[in-house]
C-alpha positions in Angstrom: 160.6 77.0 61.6 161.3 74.2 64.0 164.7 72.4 64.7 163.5 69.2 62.7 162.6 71.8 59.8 165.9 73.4 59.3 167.7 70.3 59.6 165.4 68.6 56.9 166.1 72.4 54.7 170.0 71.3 54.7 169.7 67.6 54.0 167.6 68.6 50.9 170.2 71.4 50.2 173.5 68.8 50.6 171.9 65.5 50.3 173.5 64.2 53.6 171.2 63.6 56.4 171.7 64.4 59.8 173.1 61.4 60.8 175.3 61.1 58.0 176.9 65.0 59.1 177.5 63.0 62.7 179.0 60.5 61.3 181.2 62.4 59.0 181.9 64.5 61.7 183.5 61.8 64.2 185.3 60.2 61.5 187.1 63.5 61.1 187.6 64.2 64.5 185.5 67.1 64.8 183.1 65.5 68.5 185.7 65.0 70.1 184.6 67.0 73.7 186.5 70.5 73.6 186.3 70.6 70.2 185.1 74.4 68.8 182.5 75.4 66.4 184.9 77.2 63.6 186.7 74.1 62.6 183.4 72.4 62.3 181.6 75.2 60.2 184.7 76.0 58.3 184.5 72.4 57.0 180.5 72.7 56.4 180.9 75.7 54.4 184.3 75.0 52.6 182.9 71.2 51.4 179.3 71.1 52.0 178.8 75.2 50.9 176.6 75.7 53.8 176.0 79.2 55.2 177.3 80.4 59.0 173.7 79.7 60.2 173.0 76.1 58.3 176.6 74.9 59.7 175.9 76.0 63.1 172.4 74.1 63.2 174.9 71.2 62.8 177.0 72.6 65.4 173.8 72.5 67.7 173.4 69.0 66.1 177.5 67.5 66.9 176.8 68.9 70.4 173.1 66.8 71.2 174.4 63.9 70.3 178.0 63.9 71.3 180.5 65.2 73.7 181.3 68.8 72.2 181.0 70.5 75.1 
């Protein structure tokens, strides 16, 4: 399953696209550079009920298109 696949597999599971998770994500802080991947999965799973794997493909997301690292 390609990148584009699994990202489309959680928008249709949460009904927030992928530019809608970066979004949500600055607004909370969470791409700010430094920032880990725990407190960003621990919100996906606690609000969005995503599984580890789901909330890291976001993780891999946050980090292309910000500073995460």
């Amino acid at each position: 399953m390609s990148f584009a696949a699994y990202l489309a597999n959680i928008e249709k599971q949460t009904g927030v696209s992928p530019d809608e998770f970066v979004r949500l994500a600055t607004k909370k802080g969470l791409t700010k550079p430094g920032t880990k991947a725990t407190p960003i999965t621990d919100w996906l799973k606690a609000d969005y009920g995503l599984g580890h794997g789901h909330a890291m493909a976001i993780v891999k997301l946050l980090r292309e298109r910000s500073a995460l690292d």
